[in-house]
ROKOL-615465 format. One record per atom (N, C-alpha, C): residue number from 1; x, y, z. Coordinates in steps of 0.05 Angstrom, whole numbers, plus 5000, padded with zeros to 4 digits. Example, Ala and Ser with C-alpha at 12.3 -4.5 7.8 and 13.67 -1.06 7.14 Angstrom:
{1; {5264; 4886; 5156}};
{1; {5246; 4910; 5156}};
{1; {5264; 4934; 5156}};
{2; {5257; 4955; 5142}};
{2; {5273; 4979; 5143}};
{2; {5258; 5001; 5157}};
END
This chain:
{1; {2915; 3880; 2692}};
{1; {2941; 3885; 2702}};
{1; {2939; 3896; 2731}};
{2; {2957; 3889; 2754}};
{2; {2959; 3893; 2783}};
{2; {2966; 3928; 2785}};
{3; {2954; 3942; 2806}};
{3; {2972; 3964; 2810}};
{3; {2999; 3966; 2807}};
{4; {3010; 3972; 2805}};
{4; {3037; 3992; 2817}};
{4; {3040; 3984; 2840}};
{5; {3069; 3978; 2854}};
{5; {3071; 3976; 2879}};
{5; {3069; 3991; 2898}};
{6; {3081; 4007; 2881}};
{6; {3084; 4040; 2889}};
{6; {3054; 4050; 2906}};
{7; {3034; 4052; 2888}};
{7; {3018; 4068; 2893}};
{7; {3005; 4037; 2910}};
{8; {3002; 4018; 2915}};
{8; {2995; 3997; 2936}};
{8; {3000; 4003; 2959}};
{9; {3026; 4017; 2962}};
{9; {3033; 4017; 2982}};
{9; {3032; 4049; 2997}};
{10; {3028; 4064; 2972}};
{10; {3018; 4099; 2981}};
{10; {2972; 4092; 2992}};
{11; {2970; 4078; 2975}};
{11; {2945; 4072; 2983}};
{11; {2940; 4061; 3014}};
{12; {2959; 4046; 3025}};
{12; {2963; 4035; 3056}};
{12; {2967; 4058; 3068}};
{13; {2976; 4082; 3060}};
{13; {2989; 4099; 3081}};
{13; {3014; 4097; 3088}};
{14; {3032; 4070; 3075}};
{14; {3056; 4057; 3087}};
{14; {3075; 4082; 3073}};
{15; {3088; 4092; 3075}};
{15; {3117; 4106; 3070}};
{15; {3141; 4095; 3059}};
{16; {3141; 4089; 3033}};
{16; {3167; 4074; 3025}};
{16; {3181; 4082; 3029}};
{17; {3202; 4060; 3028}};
{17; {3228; 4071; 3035}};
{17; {3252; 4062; 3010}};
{18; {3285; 4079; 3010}};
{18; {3299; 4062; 2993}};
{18; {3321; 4048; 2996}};
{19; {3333; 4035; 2985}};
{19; {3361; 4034; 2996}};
{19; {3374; 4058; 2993}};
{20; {3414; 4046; 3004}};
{20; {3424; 4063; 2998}};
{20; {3435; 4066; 2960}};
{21; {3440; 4050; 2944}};
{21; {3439; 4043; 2932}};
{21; {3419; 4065; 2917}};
{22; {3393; 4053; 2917}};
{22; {3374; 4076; 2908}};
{22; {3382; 4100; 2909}};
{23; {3370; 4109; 2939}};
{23; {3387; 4139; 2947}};
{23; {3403; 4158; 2927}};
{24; {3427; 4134; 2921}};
{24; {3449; 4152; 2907}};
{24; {3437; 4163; 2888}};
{25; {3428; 4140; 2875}};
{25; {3418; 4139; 2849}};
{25; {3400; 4165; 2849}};
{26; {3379; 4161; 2864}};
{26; {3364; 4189; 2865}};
{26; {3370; 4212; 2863}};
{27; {3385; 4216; 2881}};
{27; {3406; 4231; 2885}};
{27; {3422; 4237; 2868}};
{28; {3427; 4219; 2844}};
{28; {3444; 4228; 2816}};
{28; {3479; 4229; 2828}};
{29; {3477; 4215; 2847}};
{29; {3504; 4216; 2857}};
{29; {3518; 4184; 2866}};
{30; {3547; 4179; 2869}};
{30; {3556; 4147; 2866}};
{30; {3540; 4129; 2889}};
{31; {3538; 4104; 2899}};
{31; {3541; 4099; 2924}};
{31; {3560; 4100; 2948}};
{32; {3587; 4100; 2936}};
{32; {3606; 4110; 2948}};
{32; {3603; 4143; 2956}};
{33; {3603; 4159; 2941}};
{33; {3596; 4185; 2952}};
{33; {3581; 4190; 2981}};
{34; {3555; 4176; 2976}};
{34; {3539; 4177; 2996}};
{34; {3550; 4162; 3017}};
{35; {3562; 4144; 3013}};
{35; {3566; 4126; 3035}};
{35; {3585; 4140; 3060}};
{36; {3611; 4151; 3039}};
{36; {3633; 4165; 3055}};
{36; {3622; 4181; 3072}};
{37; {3599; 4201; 3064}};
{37; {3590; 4227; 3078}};
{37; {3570; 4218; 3107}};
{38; {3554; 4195; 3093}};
{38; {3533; 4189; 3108}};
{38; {3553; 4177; 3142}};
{39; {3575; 4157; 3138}};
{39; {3598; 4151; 3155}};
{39; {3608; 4169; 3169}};
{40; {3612; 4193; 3159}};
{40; {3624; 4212; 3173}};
{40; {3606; 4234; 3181}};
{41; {3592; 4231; 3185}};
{41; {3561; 4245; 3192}};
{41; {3568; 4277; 3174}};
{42; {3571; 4276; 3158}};
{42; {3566; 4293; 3139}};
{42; {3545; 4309; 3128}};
{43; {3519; 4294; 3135}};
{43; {3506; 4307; 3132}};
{43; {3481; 4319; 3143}};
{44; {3470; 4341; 3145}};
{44; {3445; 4354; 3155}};
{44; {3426; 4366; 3156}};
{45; {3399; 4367; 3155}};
{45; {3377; 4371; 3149}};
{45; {3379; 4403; 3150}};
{46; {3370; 4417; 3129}};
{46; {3365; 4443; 3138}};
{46; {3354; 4455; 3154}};
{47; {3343; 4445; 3181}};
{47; {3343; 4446; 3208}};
{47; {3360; 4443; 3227}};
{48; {3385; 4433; 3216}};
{48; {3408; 4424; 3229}};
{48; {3416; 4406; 3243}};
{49; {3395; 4384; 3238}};
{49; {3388; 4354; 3247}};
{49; {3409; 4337; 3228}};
{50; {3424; 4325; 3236}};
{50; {3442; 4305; 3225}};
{50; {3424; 4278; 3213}};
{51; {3426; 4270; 3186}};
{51; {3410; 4250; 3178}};
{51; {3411; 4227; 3183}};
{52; {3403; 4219; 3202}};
{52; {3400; 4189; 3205}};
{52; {3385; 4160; 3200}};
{53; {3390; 4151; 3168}};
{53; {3373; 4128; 3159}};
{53; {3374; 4115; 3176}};
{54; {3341; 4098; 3168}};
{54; {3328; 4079; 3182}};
{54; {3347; 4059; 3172}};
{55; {3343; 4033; 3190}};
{55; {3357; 4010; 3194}};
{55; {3339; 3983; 3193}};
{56; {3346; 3967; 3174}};
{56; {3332; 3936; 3170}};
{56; {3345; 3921; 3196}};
{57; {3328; 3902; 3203}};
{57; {3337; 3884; 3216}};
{57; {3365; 3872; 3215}};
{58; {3372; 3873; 3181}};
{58; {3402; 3870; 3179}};
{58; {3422; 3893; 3180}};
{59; {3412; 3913; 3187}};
{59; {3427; 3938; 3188}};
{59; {3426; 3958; 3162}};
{60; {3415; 3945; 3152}};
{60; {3413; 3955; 3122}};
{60; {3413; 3982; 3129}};
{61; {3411; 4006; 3115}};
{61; {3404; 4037; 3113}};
{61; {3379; 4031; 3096}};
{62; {3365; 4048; 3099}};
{62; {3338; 4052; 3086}};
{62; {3330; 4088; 3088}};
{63; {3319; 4105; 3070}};
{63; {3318; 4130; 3067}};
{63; {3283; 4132; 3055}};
{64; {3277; 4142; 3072}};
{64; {3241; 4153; 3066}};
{64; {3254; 4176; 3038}};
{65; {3224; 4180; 3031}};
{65; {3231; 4200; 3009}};
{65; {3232; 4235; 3011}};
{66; {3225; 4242; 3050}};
{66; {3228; 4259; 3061}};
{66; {3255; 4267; 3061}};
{67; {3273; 4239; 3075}};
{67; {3298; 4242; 3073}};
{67; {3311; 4257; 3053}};
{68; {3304; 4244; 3023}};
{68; {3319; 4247; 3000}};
{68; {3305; 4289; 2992}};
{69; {3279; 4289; 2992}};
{69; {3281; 4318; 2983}};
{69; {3288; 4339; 2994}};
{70; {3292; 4336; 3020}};
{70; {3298; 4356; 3033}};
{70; {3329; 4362; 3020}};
{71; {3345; 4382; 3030}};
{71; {3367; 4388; 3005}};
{71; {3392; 4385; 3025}};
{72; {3402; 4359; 3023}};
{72; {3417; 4349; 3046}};
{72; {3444; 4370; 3040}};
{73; {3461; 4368; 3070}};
{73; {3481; 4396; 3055}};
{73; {3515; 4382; 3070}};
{74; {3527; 4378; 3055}};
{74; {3551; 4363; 3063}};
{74; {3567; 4390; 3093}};
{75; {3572; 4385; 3116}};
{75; {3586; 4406; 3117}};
{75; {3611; 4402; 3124}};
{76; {3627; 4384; 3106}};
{76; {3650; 4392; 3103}};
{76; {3660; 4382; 3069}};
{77; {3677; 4387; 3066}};
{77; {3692; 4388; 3035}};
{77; {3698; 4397; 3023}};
{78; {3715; 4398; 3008}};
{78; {3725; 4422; 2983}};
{78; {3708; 4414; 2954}};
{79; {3691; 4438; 2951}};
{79; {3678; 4438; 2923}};
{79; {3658; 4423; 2933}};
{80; {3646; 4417; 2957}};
{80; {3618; 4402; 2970}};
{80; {3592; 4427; 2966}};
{81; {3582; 4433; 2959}};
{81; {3553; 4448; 2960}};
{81; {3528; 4428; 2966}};
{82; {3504; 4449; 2959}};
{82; {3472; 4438; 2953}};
{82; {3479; 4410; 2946}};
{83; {3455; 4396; 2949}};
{83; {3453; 4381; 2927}};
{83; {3435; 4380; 2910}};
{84; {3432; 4383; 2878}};
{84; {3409; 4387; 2872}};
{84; {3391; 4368; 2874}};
{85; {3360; 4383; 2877}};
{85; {3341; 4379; 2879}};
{85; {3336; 4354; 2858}};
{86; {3318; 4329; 2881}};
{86; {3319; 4297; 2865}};
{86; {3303; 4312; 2842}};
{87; {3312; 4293; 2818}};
{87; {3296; 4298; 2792}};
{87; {3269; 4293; 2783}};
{88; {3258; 4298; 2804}};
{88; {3231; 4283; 2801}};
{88; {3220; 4307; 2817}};
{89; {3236; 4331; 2830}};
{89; {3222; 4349; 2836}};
{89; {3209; 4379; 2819}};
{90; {3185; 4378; 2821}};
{90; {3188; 4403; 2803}};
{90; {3179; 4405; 2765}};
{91; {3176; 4366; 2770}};
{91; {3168; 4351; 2744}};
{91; {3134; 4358; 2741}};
{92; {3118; 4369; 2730}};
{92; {3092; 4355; 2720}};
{92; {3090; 4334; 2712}};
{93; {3063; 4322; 2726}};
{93; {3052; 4303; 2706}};
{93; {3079; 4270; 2707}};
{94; {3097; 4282; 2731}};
{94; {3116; 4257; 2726}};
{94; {3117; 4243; 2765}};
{95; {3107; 4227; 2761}};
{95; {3107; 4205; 2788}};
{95; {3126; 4207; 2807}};
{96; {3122; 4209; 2827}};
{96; {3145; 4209; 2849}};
{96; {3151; 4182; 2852}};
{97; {3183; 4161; 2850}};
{97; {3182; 4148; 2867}};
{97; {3182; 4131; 2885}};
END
């Protein structure tokens, strides 16, 4: 049986990336959610860096997995907080990915 893509491509050094789509998902949150916030620059790195996904040739959004753990923080909305931590953080023994 072939590796994992996954780890094919952690073996290159290459940095996957996901959609937005994914993202949400990761995220445990809609694609619409993300989409609205990400549009209205909503959101920012706990450095105070505004997040800006990478871009496909077709424009696509694409999000490294740096993107996603860091604990993106809406700053505006009513009832907007944290977001919790992707579920894959904090797991033993369970694959990032």
């Amino acid at each position: 049986m072939p590796p994992h893509p996954t780890a094919q491509i952690a073996a290159l050094g290459i940095e996957p990336t996901y959609s937005a789509r994914e993202a949400a998902h990761l995220l445990r949150r809609s694609y619409s959610w993300l989409d609205q916030r990400l549009r209205q620059d909503q959101f920012i790195r706990p450095d105070g860096t505004t997040v800006q996904p990478l871009r496909t040739q077709g424009g696509y959004r694409r999000f490294t997995l740096a993107m996603l753990e860091g604990r993106l923080l809406p700053t505006t909305g009513k009832g907007e907080g944290k977001i919790a931590p992707p579920p894959w953080k904090g797991v033993r023994g369970v694959a990032r990915p």
